[in-house]
C-alpha positions, 0 to 999 in steps of 0.5 A, spaced: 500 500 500 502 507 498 503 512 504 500 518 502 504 525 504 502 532 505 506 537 501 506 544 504 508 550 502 508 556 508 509 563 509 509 566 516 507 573 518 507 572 524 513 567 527 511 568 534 503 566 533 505 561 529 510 558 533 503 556 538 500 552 531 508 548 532 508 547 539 501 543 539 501 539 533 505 534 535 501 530 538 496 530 532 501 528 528 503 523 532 496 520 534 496 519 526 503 516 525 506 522 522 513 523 519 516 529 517 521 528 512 522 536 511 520 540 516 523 548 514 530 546 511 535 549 507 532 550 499 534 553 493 527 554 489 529 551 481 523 553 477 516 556 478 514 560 485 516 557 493 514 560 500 519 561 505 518 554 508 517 548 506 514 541 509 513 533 507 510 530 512 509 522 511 503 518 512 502 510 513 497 511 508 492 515 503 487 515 507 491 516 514 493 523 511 486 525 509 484 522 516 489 527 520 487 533 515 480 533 517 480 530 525 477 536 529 484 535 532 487 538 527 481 543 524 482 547 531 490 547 529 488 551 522 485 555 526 490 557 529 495 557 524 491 561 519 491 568 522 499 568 521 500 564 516 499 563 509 500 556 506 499 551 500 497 545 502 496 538 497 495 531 500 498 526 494 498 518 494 505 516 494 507 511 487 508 504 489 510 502 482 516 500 479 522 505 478 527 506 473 
């Protein structure tokens, strides 16, 4: 079965309202088996447009990413978030095909 995966893109107004949102989504994350894969790190934008963050959060599977989106756990964290920040967002399958 193929993990699914969150892909967010963030730009922080506020840093010092957004740091309640990071200092209480992790245990959502853990209750839904999350694992960050990036989390903020160094990057250099190729093509196309970035924000200033850049996070992978890594799922057991499709439905467990979705599942973690719209608990009410983690609705009342983008209520937090969303005043300080903007954010791009997808959830995606993750390929579990043959490989070159």
């Amino acid at each position: 079965m193929a993990k699914g995966y969150w892909i967010a893109r963030v730009d922080v107004a506020n840093m010092d309202g957004y740091k309640e949102y990071v200092s209480q989504n992790g245990p959502v994350f853990k209750q839904y088996g999350a694992r960050f894969l990036v989390r903020a790190g160094e990057y250099e934008a190729m093509e196309g447009s970035s924000r200033s963050r850049n996070v992978v959060i890594e799922f057991k599977d499709y439905e467990t990413a979705l599942a973690c989106y719209h608990s009410p756990e983690y609705q009342r964290l983008v209520a937090i978030r969303k005043p300080h920040a903007e954010n791009d967002l997808v959830i995606v399958e993750g390929y579990d095909g043959a490989q070159p």
